[in-house]
C-alpha angles and dihedrals in degrees: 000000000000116000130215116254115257091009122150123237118218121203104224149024101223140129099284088023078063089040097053092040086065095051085045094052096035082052080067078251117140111241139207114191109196105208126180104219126059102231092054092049089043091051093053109039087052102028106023090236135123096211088190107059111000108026103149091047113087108214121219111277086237077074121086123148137199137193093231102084088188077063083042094063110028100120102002129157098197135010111210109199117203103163137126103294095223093048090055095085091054101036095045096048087070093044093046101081080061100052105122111235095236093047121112121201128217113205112221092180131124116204147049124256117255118243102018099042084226114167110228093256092049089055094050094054091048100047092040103027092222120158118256094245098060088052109079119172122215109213139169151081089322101145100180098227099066094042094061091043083053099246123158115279141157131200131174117225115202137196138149085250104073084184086062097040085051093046088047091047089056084049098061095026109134149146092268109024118060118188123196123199128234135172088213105099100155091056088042088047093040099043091054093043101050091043095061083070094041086049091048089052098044082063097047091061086037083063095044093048099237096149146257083272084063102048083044080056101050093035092056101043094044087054077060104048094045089056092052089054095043103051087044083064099047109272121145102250092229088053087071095048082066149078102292097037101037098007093061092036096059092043091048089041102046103034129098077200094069110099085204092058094047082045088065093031089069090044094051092054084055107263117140123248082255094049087048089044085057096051100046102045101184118081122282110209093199110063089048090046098042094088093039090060091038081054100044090051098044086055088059096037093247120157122240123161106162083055098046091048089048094050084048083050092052099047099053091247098129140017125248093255089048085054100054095044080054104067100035093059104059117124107270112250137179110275113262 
């Protein structure tokens, strides 16, 4: 197939990948879904529908889609990446050979990798060996399901290049969707990803029944321990009281929407992880990507304790009722 010049290519065709090519081709930009199975390819790219996540939503006809992601990528302009955080490593390394050398990718992911604590940008420059500037990330309270409804939303897409985080902010411009622009890519990267376990925790206590007292609480202090990881690493503090820190956050806490929330929800009415696994059936960043922060912060001697009870959680190691206890008593200490 012939693709459109300048387009962007989005891999893949899942629930927030169908989500950003509407913004794209509402945005008047030329898309190109990579799906990995045929019907859904097929669906979209004749009927301008994703039958698997999003049927009864009619994309915009600037979207097609195809199954070849060499086709994918011939000409493109960006590649936007939305898929599973922990699968990126292995995927990208087989796109990578066909990634145009004038392309830029935006990172849409969520999560840092296991093992090397790697964020998502990070990963792509090592397995690509593409330059920083030429990596953006797109972060904030985007919950799928109201974006494709066109419902108001905001995100803030970051890269070293203000110039491409500036280009990339006029390609998914819309009425609906408003994009701002940061240099600070670690505190974007790190706010999405870090809210995905507060998120997870805010359900658990959701489940148990502690209280909306109690999700102001977590919310509040996780706002407060994500900052603490992300400035020891080098983010700009501000950064997290923004879109992408609190923005996202309070989306992701607060929304039956969040597949995070309704993650910890499950557990706190006493599933296991397996069982919540079961129930919610579509990837949840935060519990692959729990141990990995601990980790991180551990490594920079950063305190986080509503991480570090939700990874316990995770693992088996205590009960509900022993993390709770946990975290309420702590020895009281000033608020930082």
């Amino acid at each position: 197939m012939t693709q459109p010049s300048g387009h962007a290519a989005v891999f893949s065709g899942g629930s927030w990948g169908t989500a950003i090519a509407k913004v794209l081709g509402d945005a008047g930009t030329p898309v190109v879904v990579h799906a990995r199975r045929a019907e859904i390819a097929d669906s979209i790219a004749t009927r301008h529908r994703n039958p698997a996540y999003w049927p009864d939503t009619e994309l915009p006809p600037a979207v097609t889609a195809t199954t070849d992601p060499v086709a994918a990528l011939d000409g493109a302009q960006y590649l936007v990446l939305s898929i599973p955080a922990q699968s990126l490593r292995t995927s990208l390394a087989q796109w990578a050979p066909h990634i145009g050398p004038a392309t830029t990718i935006v990172s849409l992911m969520k999560g840092v990798e296991t093992g090397t604590h790697l964020r998502a940008s990070q990963v792509i420059a090592e397995v690509t060996g593409l330059p920083a500037y030429r990596v953006a990330v797109l972060s904030g309270p985007n919950l799928a399901a109201e974006i494709m409804a066109g419902q108001p939303a905001a995100a803030t897409i970051a890269c070293i290049d203000e110039q491409a985080a500036e280009r990339f902010q006029a390609a998914c411009h819309t009425s609906y969707f408003r994009p701002y622009t940061s240099m600070d890519v670690i505190g974007c990267e790190l706010g999405g990803a870090v809210k995905n376990v507060i998120a997870l925790a805010v359900g658990i206590a959701d489940g148990m029944g502690l209280g909306h007292n109690a999700a102001a609480v977590l919310i509040t202090r996780g706002l407060a321990e994500t900052t603490r990881l992300a400035v020891a690493l080098g983010a700009h503090p501000a950064t997290l009281a923004g879109l992408s820190g609190l923005g996202d956050l309070v989306a992701t806490c607060s929304s039956p929407l969040s597949r995070n929330r309704t993650f910890g929800t499950y557990l706190g009415r006493g599933l296991t992880v397996t069982q919540a696994a079961a129930e919610t059936r579509t990837t949840t960043e935060g519990v692959k990507s729990a141990e990995a922060i601990l980790e991180l912060a551990r490594a920079h001697s950063v305190e986080m304790p509503i991480t570090e009870v939700v990874t316990t959680v995770l693992q088996h190691k205590v009960t509900l009722a022993e993390a709770a206890a946990a975290l309420l008593q702590r020895p009281p200490k000033p608020e930082r």
